[in-house]
N, C-alpha and C positions, 0 to 999 in steps of 0.2 A: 367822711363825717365832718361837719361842718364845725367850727369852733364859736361858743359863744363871746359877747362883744367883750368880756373879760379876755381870749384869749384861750380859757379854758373850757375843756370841753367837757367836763366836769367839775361837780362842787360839795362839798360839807356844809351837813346845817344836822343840827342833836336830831338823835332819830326819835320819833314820836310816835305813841300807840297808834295812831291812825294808820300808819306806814305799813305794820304790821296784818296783811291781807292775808289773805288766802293767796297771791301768787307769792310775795314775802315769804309768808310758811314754806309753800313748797321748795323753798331751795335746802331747808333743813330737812326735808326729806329723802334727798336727794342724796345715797349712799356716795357717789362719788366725790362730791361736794365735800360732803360731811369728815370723810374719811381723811380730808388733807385737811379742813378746819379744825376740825374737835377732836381729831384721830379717832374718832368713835364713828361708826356707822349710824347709831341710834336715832330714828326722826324723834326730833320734837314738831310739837304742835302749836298752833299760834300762841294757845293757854299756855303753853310753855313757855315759849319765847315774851309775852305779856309780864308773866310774872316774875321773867330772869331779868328786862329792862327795868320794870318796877323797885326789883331786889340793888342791880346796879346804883339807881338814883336814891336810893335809901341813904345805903352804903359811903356814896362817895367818893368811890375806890378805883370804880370803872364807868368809862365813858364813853358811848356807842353813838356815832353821826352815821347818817344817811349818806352813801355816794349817790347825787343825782346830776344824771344825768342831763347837759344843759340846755340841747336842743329844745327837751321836750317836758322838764323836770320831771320824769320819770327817776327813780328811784330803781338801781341799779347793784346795790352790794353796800355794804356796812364798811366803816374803821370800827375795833375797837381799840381802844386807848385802857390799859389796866391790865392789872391793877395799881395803877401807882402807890411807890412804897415812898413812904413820905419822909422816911429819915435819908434811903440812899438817893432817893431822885430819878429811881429807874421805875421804867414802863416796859410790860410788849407793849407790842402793835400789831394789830391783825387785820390784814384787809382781806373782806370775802367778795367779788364777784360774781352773787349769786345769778344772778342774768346772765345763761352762759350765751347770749345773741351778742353779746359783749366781750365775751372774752379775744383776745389775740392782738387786738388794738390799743397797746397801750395805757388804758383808761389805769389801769392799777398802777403803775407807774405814775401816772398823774395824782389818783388820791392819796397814796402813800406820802408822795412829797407833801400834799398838803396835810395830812394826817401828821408829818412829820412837824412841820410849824405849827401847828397845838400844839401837840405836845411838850414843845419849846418852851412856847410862847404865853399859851392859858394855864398850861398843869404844872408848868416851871421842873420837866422834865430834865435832867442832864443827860442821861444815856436810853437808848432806846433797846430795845435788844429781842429777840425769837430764834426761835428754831423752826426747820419743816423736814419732811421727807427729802432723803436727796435724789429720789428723782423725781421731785418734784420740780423741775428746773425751770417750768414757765415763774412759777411763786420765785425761787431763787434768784434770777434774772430780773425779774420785775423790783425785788426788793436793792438791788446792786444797781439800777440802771435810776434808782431813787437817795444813790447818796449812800447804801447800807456798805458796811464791807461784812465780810468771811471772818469770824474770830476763830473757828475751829470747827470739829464734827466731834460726834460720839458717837463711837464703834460700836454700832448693832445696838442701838438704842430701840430702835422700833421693833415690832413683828407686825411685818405685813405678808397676809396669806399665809402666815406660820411663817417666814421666812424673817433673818435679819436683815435690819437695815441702818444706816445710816443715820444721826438727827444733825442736819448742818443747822450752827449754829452762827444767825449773824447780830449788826448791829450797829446803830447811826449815833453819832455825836453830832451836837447844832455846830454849826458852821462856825471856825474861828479866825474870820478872815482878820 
């Protein structure tokens, strides 16, 4: 995979209704997908996801870029950034990969970091912070290999399959070199 002349092979720009397609959609339909984003299985549909980006930019809480792709600016998986809490200065951060022809290459590890500098740098975040399934270990790894450390787990936080599980919880501070 070829790097573009930034270097990155991926990039950030605010995701915009247009984005929002019918192949976009279908990654929220997508129970596997769904099920380590939203923990919910449930598909939404474009009108969904339409009027939750709409609800976002209302709000001013939360804030959703496009990961594209920079071979071909294809449009490849979401950051969301939010809800920023504006008194502590904490944010999640969630990258989806919904293009799974994308997945195992890095690219999350890429828009994470950049995902991480906004939120720095534009939402004047101080602490960054999420949890996922643990064995979710592609997301895990990808979030660690982007600067996150390990703050702890909670013991059988999830049910997946009826079963308990795990919620690792991590989390990045801006660089204080």
């Amino acid at each position: 995979m070829a790097e573009s002349a930034s270097g990155r092979r991926v990039f950030l720009r605010r995701l915009r209704e247009e984005d929002i397609d019918e192949r976009f959609a279908s990654w929220f339909q997508n129970k596997d997908l769904m099920q380590y984003y939203r923990g919910n299985p449930k598909p939404m549909s474009r009108q969904d996801l339409l009027d939750e980006l709409s609800d976002f930019e209302t709000k001013g809480e939360v804030f959703v870029y496009a990961v594209v792709f920079a071979e071909s600016n294809l449009v490849i998986g979401t950051i969301k950034i939010g809800p920023v809490h504006a008194v502590h200065r904490t944010s999640d951060l969630v990258v989806l990969l919904g293009d799974v022809e994308f997945h195992g290459k890095g690219l999350a590890v890429e828009a994470i970091v950049q995902g991480n500098n906004r939120a720095f740098t534009e939402h004047n975040v101080r602490k960054l912070h999420g949890g996922m399934y643990a064995s979710n270990t592609a997301s895990i790894n990808a979030y660690l290999k982007a600067g996150w450390i390990i703050e702890g787990s909670l013991k059988d936080h999830y049910l997946v399959d009826g079963e308990p599980m795990d919620r690792v919880l991590v989390a990045c501070f801006p660089s204080r070199d």
